[in-house]
C-alpha positions as CSV (number, residue, x, y, z in Angstrom):
1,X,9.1,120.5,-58.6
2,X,11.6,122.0,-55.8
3,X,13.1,119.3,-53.3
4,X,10.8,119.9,-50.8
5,X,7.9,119.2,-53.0
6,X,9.8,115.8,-53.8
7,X,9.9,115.1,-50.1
8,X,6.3,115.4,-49.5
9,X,5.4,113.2,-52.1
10,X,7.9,110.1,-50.9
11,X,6.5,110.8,-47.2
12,X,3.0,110.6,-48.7
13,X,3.9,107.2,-50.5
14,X,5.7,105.8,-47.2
15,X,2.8,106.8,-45.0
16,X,0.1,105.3,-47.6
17,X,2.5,102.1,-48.0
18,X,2.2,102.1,-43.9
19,X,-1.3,102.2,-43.4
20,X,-1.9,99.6,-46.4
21,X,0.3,97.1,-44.5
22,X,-1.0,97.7,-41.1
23,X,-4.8,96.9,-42.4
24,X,-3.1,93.7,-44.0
25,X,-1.4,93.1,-40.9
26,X,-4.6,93.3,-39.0
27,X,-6.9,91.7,-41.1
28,X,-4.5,88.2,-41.0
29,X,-3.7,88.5,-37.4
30,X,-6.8,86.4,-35.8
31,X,-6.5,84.2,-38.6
32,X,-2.9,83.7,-38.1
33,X,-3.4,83.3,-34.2
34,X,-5.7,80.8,-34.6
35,X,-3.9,78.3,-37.4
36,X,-1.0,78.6,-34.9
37,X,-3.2,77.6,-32.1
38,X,-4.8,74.5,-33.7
39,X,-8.2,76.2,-33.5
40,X,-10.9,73.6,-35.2
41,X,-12.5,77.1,-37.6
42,X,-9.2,78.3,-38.3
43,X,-11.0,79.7,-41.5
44,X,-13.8,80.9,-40.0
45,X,-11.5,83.0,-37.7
46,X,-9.8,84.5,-40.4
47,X,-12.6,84.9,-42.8
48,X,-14.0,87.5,-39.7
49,X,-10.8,89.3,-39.3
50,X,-10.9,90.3,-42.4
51,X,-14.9,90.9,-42.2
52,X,-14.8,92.9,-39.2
53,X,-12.4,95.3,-41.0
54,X,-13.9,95.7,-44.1
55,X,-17.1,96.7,-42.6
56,X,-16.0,98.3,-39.3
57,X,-13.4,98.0,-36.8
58,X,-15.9,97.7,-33.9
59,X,-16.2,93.8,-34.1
60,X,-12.2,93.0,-34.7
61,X,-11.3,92.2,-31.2
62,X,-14.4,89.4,-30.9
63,X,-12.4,88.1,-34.1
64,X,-9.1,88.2,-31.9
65,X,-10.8,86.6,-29.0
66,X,-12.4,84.1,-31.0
67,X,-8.8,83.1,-32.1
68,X,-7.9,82.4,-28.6
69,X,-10.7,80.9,-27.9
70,X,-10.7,77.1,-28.1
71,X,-13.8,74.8,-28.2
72,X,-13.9,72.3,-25.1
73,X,-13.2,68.8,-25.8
74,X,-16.2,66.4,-26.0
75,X,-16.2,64.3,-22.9
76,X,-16.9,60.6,-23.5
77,X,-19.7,59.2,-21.5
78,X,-18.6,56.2,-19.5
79,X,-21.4,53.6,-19.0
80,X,-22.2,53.1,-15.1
81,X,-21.8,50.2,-13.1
């Protein structure tokens, strides 16, 4: 194997190592967001982001805006006069 060969094969290694951590990266992100955010399906969140990858990137963003996304408080009815 000449130099150059060897070169090739550490870029190919770097750039497999790169897209492996970027599809790790992604698929914690909305789960991530949402612990951080105090979301009540924290779990749920992340169990999607991880979904959504693993059987097409099309969905992901709902995941990410899901994350965001925070369930209104339940009002308390007060009892009329």
């Amino acid at each position: 194997m000449s130099g150059l060969d060897l070169f090739a094969w550490i870029v190919l290694i770097i750039v497999l190592a790169v897209i492996v951590l970027v599809i790790w990266l992604m698929g914690s992100l909305p789960g991530h967001v949402a612990r951080r955010r105090g979301h009540p399906w924290a779990e749920a969140v992340s169990i999607a982001g991880w979904i959504t990858l693993i059987f097409g990137f099309v969905l992901w963003p709902v995941a990410m805006i899901w994350a965001y996304v925070d369930v209104p408080a339940k009002r308390t009815v007060e009892p009329r006069p």
